[in-house]
TILO-278319 format. One record per residue (C-alpha): residue in one letter; residue number from 1; x, y, z. Coordinates in steps of 0.1 Angstrom, whole numbers, plus 2048, in hexadecimal, padded with zeros to 3 digits. Example, Ala and Ser with C-alpha at 12.3 -4.5 7.8 and 13.67 -1.06 7.14 Angstrom:
res,n,px,py,pz
a,1,87B,7D3,84E
s,2,889,7F5,847
This chain:
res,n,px,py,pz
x,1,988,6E6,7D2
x,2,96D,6D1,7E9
x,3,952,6BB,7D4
x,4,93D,6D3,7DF
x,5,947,6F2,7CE
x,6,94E,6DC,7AF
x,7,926,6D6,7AC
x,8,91C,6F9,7B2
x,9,935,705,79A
x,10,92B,6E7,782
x,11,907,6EE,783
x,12,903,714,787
x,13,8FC,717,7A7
x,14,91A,729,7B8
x,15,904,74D,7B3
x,16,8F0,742,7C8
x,17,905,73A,7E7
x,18,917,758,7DE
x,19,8F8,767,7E2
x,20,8F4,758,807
x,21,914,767,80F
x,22,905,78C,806
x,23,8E4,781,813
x,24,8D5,79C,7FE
x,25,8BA,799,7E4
x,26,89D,7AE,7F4
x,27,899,7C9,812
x,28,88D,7A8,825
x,29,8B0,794,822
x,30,8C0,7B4,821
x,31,8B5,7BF,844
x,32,8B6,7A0,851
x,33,8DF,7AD,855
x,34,8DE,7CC,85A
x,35,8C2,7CD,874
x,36,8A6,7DA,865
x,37,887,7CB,866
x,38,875,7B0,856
x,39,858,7C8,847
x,40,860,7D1,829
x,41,867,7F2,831
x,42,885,809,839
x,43,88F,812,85C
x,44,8AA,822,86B
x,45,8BC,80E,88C
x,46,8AB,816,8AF
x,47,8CB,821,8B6
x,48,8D3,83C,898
x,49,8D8,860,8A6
x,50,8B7,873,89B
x,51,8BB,88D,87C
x,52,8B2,8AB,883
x,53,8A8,8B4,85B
x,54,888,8C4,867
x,55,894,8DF,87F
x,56,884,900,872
x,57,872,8F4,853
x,58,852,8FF,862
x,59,851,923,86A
x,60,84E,928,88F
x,61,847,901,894
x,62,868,8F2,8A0
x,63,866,8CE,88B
x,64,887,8C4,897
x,65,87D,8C1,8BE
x,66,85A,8B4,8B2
x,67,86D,89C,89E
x,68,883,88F,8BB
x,69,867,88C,8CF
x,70,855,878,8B7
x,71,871,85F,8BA
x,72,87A,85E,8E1
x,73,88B,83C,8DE
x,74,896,83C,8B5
x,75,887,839,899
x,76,865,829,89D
x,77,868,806,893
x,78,853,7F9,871
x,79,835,7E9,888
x,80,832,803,8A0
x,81,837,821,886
x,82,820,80E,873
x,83,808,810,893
x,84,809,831,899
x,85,805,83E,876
x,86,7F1,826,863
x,87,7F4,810,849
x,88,7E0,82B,834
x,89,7C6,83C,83C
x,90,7AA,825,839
x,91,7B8,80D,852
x,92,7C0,82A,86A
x,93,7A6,829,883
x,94,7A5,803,889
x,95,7C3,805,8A1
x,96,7AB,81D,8B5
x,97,789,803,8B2
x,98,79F,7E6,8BC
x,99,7A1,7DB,8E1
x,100,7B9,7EB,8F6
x,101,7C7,7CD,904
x,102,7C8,7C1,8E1
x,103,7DD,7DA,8D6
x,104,7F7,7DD,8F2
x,105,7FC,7B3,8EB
x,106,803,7BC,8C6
x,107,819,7D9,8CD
x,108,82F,7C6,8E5
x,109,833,7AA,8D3
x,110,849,7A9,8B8
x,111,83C,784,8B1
x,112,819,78E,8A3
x,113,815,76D,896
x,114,820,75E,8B9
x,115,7FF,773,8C5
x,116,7E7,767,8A9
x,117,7F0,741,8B2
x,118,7E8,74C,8D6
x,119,7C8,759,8CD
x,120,7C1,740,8B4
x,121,7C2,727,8CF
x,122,7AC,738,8EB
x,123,794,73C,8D1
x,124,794,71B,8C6
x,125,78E,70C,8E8
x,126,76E,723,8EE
x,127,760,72F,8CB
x,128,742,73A,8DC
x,129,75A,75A,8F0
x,130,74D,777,8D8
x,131,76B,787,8E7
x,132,786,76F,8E1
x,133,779,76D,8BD
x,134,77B,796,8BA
x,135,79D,795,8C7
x,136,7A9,77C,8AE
x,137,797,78F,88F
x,138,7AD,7B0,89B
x,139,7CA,7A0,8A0
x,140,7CB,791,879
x,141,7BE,7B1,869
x,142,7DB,7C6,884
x,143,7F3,7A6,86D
x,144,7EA,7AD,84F
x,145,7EC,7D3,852
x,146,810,7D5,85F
x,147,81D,7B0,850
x,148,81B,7B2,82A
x,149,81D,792,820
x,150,802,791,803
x,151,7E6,78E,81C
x,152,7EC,769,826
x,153,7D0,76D,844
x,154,7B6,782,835
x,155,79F,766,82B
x,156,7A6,75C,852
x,157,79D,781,85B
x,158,77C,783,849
x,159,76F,761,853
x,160,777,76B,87A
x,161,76B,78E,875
x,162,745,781,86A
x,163,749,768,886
x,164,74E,783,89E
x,165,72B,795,88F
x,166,71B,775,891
x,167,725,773,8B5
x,168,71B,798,8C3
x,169,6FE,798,8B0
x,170,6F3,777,8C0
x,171,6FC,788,8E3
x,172,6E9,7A6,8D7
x,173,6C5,794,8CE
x,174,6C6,787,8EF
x,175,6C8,7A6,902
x,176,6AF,7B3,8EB
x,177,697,796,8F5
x,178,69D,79A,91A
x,179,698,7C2,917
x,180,6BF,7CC,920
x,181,6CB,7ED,90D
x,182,6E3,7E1,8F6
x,183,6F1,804,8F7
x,184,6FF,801,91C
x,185,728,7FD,91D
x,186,730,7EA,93E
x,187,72E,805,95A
x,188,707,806,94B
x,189,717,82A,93A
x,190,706,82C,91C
x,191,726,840,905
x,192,72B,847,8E0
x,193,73C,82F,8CB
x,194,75E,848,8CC
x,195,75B,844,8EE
x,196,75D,81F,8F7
x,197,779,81D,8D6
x,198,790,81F,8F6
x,199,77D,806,905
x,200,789,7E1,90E
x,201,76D,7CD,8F5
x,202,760,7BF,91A
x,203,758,7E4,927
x,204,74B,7F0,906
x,205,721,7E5,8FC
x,206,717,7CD,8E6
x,207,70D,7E9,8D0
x,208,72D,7FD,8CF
x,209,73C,7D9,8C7
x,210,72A,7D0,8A8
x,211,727,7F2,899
x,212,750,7F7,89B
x,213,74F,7D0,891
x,214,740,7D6,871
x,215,756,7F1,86D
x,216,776,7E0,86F
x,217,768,7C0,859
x,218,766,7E0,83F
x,219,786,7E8,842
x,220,792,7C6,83D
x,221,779,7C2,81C
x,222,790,7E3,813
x,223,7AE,7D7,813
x,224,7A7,7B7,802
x,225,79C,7CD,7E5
x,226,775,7C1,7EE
x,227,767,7E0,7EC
x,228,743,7D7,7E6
x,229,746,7C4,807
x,230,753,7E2,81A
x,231,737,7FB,80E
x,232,71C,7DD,81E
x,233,728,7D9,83B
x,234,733,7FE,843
x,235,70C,802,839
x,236,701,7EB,854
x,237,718,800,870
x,238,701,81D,861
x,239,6E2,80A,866
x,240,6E8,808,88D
x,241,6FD,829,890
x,242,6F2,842,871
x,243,70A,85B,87E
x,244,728,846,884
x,245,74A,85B,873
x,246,75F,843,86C
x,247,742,82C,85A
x,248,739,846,848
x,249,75F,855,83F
x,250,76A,82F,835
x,251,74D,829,824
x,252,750,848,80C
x,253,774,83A,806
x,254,766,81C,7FB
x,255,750,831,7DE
x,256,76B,840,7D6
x,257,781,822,7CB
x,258,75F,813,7BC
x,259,75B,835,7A5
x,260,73B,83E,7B6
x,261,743,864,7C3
x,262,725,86C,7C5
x,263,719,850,7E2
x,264,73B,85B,7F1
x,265,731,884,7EE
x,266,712,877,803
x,267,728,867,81A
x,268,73D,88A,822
x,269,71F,89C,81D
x,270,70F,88E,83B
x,271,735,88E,852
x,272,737,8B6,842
x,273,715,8BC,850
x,274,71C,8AC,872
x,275,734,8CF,877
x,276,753,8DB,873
x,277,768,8C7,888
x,278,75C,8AB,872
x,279,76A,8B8,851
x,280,790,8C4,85F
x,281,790,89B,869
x,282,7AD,892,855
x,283,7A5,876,842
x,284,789,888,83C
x,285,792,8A9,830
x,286,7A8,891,815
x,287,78B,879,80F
x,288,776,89A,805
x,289,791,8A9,7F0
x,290,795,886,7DD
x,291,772,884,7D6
x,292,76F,8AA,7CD
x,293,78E,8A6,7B5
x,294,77D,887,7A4
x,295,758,897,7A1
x,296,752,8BE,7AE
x,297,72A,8BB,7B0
x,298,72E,89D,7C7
x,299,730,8B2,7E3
x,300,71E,8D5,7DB
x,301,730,8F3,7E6
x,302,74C,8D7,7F3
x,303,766,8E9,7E9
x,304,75F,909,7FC
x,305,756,8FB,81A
x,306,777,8E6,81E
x,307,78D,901,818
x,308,77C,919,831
x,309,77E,8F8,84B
x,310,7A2,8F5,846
x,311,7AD,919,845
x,312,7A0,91A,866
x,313,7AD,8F5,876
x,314,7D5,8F9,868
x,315,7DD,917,87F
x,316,7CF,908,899
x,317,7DD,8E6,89A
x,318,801,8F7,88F
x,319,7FB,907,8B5
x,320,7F5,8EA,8C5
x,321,814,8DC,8B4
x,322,82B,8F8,8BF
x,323,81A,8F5,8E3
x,324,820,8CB,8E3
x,325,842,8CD,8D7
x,326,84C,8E5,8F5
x,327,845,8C9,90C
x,328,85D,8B0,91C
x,329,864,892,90B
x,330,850,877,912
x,331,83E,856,8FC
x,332,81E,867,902
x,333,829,88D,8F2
x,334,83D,876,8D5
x,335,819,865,8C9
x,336,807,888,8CA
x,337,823,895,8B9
x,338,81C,87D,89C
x,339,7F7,881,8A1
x,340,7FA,8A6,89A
x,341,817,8A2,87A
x,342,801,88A,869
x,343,7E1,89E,871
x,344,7EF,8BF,864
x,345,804,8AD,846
x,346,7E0,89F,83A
x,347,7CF,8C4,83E
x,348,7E7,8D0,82A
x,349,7E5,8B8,813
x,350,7BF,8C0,810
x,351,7C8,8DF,809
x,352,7DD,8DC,7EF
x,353,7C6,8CA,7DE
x,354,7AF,8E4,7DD
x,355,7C5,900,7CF
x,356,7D7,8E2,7B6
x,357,7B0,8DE,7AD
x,358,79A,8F5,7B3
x,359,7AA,917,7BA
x,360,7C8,911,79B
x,361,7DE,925,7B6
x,362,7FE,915,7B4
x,363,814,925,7CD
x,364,7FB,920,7E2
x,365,7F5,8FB,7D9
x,366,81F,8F9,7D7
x,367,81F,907,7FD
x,368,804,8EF,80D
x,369,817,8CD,7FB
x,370,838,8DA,808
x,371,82A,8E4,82C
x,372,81B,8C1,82D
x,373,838,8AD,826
x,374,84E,8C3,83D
x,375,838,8BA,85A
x,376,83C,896,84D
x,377,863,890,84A
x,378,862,8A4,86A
x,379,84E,87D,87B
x,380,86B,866,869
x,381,88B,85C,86C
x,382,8A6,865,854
x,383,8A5,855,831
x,384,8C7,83B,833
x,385,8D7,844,811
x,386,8F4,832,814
x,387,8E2,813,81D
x,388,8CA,816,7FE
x,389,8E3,818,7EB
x,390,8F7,7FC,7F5
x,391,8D9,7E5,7F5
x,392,8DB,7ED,7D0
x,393,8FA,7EA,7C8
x,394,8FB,7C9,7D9
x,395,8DF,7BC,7C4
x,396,8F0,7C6,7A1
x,397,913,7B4,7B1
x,398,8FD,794,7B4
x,399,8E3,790,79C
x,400,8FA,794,77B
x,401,8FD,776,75F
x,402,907,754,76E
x,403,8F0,75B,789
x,404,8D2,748,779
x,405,8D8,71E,778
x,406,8CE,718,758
x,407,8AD,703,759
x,408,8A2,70D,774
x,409,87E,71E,777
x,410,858,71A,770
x,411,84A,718,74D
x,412,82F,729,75D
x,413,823,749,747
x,414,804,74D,763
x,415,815,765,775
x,416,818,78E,766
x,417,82F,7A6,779
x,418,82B,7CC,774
x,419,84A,7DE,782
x,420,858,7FE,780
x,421,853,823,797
x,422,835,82A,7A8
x,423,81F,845,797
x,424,82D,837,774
x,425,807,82C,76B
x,426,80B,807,775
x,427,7E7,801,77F
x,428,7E0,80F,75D
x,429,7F1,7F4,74F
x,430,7E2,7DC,766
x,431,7BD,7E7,75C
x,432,7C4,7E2,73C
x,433,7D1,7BF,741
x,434,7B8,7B9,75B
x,435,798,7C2,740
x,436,7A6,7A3,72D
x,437,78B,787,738
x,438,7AC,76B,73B
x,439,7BE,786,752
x,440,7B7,792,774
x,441,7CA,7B0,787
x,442,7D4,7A8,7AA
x,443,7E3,7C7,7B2
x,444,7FB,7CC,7CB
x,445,7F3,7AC,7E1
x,446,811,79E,7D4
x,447,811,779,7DD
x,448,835,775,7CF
x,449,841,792,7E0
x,450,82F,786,800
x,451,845,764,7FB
x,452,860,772,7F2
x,453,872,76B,816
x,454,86A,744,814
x,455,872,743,7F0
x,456,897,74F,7F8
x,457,8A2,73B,816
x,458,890,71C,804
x,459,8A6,724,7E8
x,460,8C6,72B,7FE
x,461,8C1,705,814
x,462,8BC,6F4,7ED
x,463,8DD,702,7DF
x,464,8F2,6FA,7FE
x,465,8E9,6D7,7F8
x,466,8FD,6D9,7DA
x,467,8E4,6CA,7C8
x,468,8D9,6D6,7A1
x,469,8B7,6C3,7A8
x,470,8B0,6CD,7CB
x,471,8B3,6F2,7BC
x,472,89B,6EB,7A0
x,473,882,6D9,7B3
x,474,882,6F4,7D2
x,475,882,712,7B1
x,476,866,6FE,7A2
x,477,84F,6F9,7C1
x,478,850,71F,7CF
x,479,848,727,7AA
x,480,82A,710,7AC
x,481,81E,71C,7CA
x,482,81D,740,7C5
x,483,809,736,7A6
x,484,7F3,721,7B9
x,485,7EC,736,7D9
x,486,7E7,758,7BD
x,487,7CB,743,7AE
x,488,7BB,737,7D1
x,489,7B7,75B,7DD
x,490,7AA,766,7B7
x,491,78D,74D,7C1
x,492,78C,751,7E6
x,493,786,779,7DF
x,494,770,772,7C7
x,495,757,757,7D9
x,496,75A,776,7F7
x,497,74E,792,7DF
x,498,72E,79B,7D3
x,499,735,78E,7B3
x,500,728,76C,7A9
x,501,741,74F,797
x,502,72F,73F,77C
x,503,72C,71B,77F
x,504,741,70C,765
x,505,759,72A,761
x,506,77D,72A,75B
x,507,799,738,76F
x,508,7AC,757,764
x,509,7CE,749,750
x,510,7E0,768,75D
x,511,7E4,77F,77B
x,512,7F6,79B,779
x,513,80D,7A3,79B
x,514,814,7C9,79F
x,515,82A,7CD,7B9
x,516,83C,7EA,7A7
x,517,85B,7E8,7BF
x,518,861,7C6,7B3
x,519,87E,7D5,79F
x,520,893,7CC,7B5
x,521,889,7A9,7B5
x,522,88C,7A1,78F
x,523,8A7,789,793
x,524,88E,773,7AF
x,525,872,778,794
x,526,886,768,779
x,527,897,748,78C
x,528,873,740,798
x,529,860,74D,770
x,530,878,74B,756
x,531,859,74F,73E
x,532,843,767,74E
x,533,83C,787,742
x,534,851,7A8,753
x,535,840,7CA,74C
x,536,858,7E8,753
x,537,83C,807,754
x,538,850,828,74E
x,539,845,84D,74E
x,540,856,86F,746
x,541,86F,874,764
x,542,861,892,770
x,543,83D,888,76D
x,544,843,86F,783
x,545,859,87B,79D
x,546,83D,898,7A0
x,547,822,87E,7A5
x,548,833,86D,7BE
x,549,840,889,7D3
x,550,818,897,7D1
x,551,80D,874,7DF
x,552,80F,86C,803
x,553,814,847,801
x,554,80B,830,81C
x,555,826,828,838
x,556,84B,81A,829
x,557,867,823,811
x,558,84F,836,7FE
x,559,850,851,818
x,560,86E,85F,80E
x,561,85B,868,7E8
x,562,854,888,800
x,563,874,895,801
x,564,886,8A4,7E4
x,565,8AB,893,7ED
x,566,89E,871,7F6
x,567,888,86A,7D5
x,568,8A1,874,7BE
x,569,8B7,857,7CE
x,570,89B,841,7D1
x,571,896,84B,7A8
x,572,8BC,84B,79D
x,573,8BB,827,7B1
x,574,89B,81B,7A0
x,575,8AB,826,775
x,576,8CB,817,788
x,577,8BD,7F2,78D
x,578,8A8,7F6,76C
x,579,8C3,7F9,75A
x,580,8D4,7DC,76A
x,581,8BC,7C2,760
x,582,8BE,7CF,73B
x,583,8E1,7C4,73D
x,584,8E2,7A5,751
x,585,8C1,798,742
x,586,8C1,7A9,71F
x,587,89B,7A7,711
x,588,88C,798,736
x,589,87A,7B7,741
x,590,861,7CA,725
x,591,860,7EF,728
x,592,840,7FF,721
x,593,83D,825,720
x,594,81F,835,732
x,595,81C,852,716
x,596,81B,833,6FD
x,597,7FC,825,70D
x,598,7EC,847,710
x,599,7F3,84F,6ED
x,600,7EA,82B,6DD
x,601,7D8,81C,6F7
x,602,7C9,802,6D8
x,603,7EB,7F8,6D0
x,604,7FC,7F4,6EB
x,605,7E1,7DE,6FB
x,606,7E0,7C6,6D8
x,607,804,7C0,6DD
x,608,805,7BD,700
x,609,7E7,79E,700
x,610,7FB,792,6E3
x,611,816,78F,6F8
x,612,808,77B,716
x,613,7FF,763,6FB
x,614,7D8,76A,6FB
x,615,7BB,771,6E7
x,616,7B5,796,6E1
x,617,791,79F,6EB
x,618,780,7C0,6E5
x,619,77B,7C6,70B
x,620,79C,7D3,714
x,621,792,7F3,6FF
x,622,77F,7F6,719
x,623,790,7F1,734
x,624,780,80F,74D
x,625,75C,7FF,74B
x,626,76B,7E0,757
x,627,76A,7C7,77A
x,628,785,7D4,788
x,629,789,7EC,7A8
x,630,7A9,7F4,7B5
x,631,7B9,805,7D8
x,632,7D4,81D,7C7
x,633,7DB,842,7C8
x,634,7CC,83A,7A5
x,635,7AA,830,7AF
x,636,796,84F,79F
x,637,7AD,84F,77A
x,638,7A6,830,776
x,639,785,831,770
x,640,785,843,754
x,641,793,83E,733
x,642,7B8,84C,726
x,643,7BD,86F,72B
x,644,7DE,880,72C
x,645,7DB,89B,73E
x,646,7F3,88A,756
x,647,80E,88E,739
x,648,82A,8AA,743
x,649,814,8B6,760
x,650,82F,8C1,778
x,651,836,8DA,761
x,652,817,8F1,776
x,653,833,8EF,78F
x,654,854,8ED,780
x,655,865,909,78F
x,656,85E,8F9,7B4
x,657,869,8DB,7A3
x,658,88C,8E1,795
x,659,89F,8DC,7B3
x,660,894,8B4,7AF
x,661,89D,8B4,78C
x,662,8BD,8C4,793
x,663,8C5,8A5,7B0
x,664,8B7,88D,79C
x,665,8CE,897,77F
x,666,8D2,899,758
x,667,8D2,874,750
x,668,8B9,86C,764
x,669,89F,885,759
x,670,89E,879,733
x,671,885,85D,731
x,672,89D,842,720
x,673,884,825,724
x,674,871,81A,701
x,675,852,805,6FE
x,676,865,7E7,6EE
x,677,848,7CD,6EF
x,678,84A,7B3,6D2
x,679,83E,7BF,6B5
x,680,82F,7E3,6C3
x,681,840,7FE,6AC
x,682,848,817,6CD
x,683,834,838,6CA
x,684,853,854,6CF
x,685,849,868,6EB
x,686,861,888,6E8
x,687,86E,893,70A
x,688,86D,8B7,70E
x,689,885,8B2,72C
């Protein structure tokens, strides 16, 4: 046996080697093998024969030509599906506002960071280019919206962003002072905003420029969960263009995640009034259904009017689909072809809401979800169970005891992960946690998670050096530095928002990561925090697998939470590697029951502070009147205290429902999970399963 093996046997280290040989830990190791790509997200091979699951699931609409066509070439890869279909919906519409050139560079380019360096430069050697500057600002917010990496450029982003304004606006006084229409595109055309979108940002006018300018610094305040900032500077689009959609549209998104329905009912209000066409938008006809759903009087007569929009736009964009997908294949049908799915799955989805809502017709409600995701599925590639399923079986073969060197790790308790399904009530738990003054929610800007690829090959080079040290000191420093760079953009986000830092204040003592899928990356979590807390959220099986497969989730693995077959694998697969941490790492991961916290909201919170090792303070009791704002499919529950109406409602539609239960099976529907947090005496929650 070489001297070698001897001192990674000796010191606990062979697991991880062993683990080098696998090369499995997370879908980012995992596809760097089997090919797919570094995004975080599941793909299926640009070679893989295309499924042809769709064909006849919409009456007359053939889905299994439109969904060949939608894939001329394979699969769409994670960048370019992320292109065509959006991040979500806010960010949808910035491809479209962004320079052409711009955008071609991106797509081609699989090196968007090569790009961003390019730019970087040219800008650097002539800050004064308006041009160069916008070009750069795109790029990094195109980065951030199709490379999740916990947001490492969006200070960079914001800085060029209001650089670029600073710019235009300076070019814009001038021609004001020499008595040029600011309104002229290059041809001396004077065109609407939607117009010059298509525009090079040379051939567009100054006044096209900083209106969509403004609007696309909004969307970057959105997604850094700066909401406040978003709402002021989509106002100041207003100021120059009052009757601008997407300000307006993005803008009453913005309310909506603030709580103010009302200012976002305003918002719609005015896009409503502009006509018809305006309403059957699709992001709007959701946007109005989310806002109606949270407040009815925030839109008078809302209701009505949406549904007699939509009733008439779904028949006539399921014609144009039937018309598109009779023509020959070609890149140019395959994007209309996804234009028109996710135009008609979003309608639908619209108006489901407003028989789930308003109408309490369930069939009805039951028939637009279903109609919605069948147009869906019909865009995407088949759902690779075999390869799910491998990636977690490889992950229980590795991470079992032995694996962990024994003194290795931070002592670091800064550092709260909340784990589990989504839909389980996690930013729940993170509100709660959050309303504590010592604790601040980061939600789902995971910068562990956006490590997570550095952290394992620094962690592979240290243990091939054979070296117990080396592996302590690499563990130690990652660990360190996710603390470090959490804290830095706690108080870069704060110095950006409208909020003012008191001089003399202290820094939050915990922040509380919730990436939920970091259930797969337990064993990561604990080399790097042996003493940081693990919160496993769970919620009745069937509640939750309804929630999801009700929620149209942003762009990914979570896609597949549409179709019965796939989220009951995704589910069994979830309990499956849940279960496996209870065993390998008895007592490491705290399980907290949803229906416990709705049901003893008071004594759940009192043991959880207890356990991060804090003070209790009264203000967690009142946790909905408190700083923070989130971006989740939770945005309009949150705000208001417990309620439990969410408690067994899939039963409304159990009968469409059975058919999952049936594939999710038995076992699986039981809710086995207990709140076991030190000294909590659990609150039974009887399943009626």
């Amino acid at each position: 046996m070489s001297s070698m093996l001897s001192v990674l046997i000796l010191y606990g280290i062979l697991p991880i080697v062993v683990f080098v040989a696998y090369s499995l830990v997370d879908d980012l190791t995992f596809g760097l093998l089997k090919g797919i790509r570094n995004d975080g997200y599941h793909h299926a091979s640009d070679n893989d024969a295309l499924s042809t699951r769709a064909k006849n699931r919409v009456d007359s609409v053939p889905l299994a030509a439109v969904r060949e066509k939608t894939q001329p070439n394979g699969p769409l890869d994670g960048q370019k599906r992320d292109l065509h279909q959006g991040r979500a919906n806010h960010v949808e519409e910035t491809k479209e506002s962004m320079n052409g050139s711009n955008r071609n560079a991106i797509n081609s380019d699989n090196n968007i960071d090569s790009y961003i360096s390019l730019l970087r430069a040219e800008y650097r050697n002539d800050p004064g280019d308006m041009y160069k500057c916008l070009r750069l600002a795109e790029a990094l917010l195109n980065r951030i919206i199709t490379i999740h990496d916990g947001g490492k450029v969006q200070n960079e982003a914001i800085k060029t962003f209001l650089e670029a304004i600073y710019l235009i606006t300076a070019k814009r006084d001038i021609m004001i002072q020499n008595g040029q229409d600011t309104k002229q595109s290059f041809n001396g055309d004077v065109l609407t905003i939607d117009q010059e979108m298509h525009l090079d940002h040379e051939l567009r006018s100054i006044h096209g420029l900083l209106v969509t300018t403004y609007v696309n610094l909004g969307r970057q305040y959105y997604m850094a969960n700066m909401f406040e900032n978003a709402v002021e500077v989509y106002s100041m689009s207003l100021e120059l263009e009052p009757q601008y959609k997407d300000a307006l549209h993005l803008r009453a998104s913005s309310f909506v995640i603030l709580g103010k329905y009302t200012e976002a009912g305003n918002d719609y209000q005015k896009l409503m009034n502009l006509g018809v066409d305006y309403i059957i938008q699709p992001e709007v006809a959701l946007g109005i259904s989310k806002v109606l759903s949270a407040k009815e009087s925030a839109i008078p007569n809302g209701w009505d009017t949406l549904e007699r929009a939509l009733s008439e736009a779904i028949p006539i964009y399921t014609n144009r689909l039937s018309q598109l997908s009779q023509i020959h294949n070609s890149m140019e049908t395959s994007v209309g072809l996804v234009g028109l799915l996710k135009t008609l799955k979003q309608l639908h989805l619209a108006m489901f809401a407003y028989h789930d809502k308003k109408s309490g017709n369930t069939e009805m409600a039951w028939h637009n979800l279903s109609r919605a995701y069948q147009y869906k599925m019909a865009a995407l590639p088949a759902y690779n169970f075999s390869l799910e399923r491998q990636k977690l079986d490889t992950v229980r073969q590795i991470f079992r005891r032995g694996f962990w060197p024994s003194g290795v790790g931070s002592e670091s308790k800064s550092p709260i992960f909340i784990v589990g399904f989504p839909r389980s009530g996690s930013t729940l738990l993170e509100r709660i946690l959050d309303a504590h003054p010592d604790i601040v929610g980061t939600g789902e800007d995971s910068v562990f998670n956006g490590m997570l690829g550095e952290i394992r090959d620094g962690v592979v080079q240290a243990s091939l050096s054979g070296s117990f040290e080396n592996v302590k000191s690499v563990v130690d420093r990652f660990a360190a530095k996710v603390v470090q760079e959490t804290k830095d953009r706690w108080l870069e986000l704060e110095r950006n928002s409208q909020r003012e830092i008191e001089i003399g204040s202290s820094q939050p003592k915990r922040f509380v990561d919730k990436m939920l899928t970091n259930y797969m990356n337990i064993g990561f979590i604990h080399m790097l925090f042996p003493k940081a807390l693990i919160l496993h959220i769970s919620r009745e099986p069937m509640d939750v697998l309804f929630s999801c497969f009700k929620h149209d989730f942003p762009p990914g693995n979570l896609d597949y939470t549409s179709e019965f077959k796939s989220l009951a694998q995704i589910y069994r697969n979830y309990r499956d590697i849940m279960d496996h941490w209870d065993e390998e790492l008895p007592g490491r991961v705290v399980h907290i029951r949803y229906e416990d916290i709705v049901n003893d909201m008071a004594g759940i919170s009192k043991s959880l502070i207890s356990l991060t090792g804090l003070d209790w303070d009264d203000s967690v009791l009142s946790f909905h009147t408190t700083k923070y704002v989130t971006n989740t499919h939770s945005a309009t529950q949150v705000k208001r205290p417990i309620y439990s109406d969410s408690i067994q409602s899939w039963r409304r539609y159990e009968s469409h429902l059975e058919p999952l239960k049936m594939m999710v099976g038995e076992s699986y529907t039981r809710h086995k999970f207990l709140t076991d947090i030190p000294g909590y005496s659990a609150h039974q929650i009887k399943s009626t399963n």
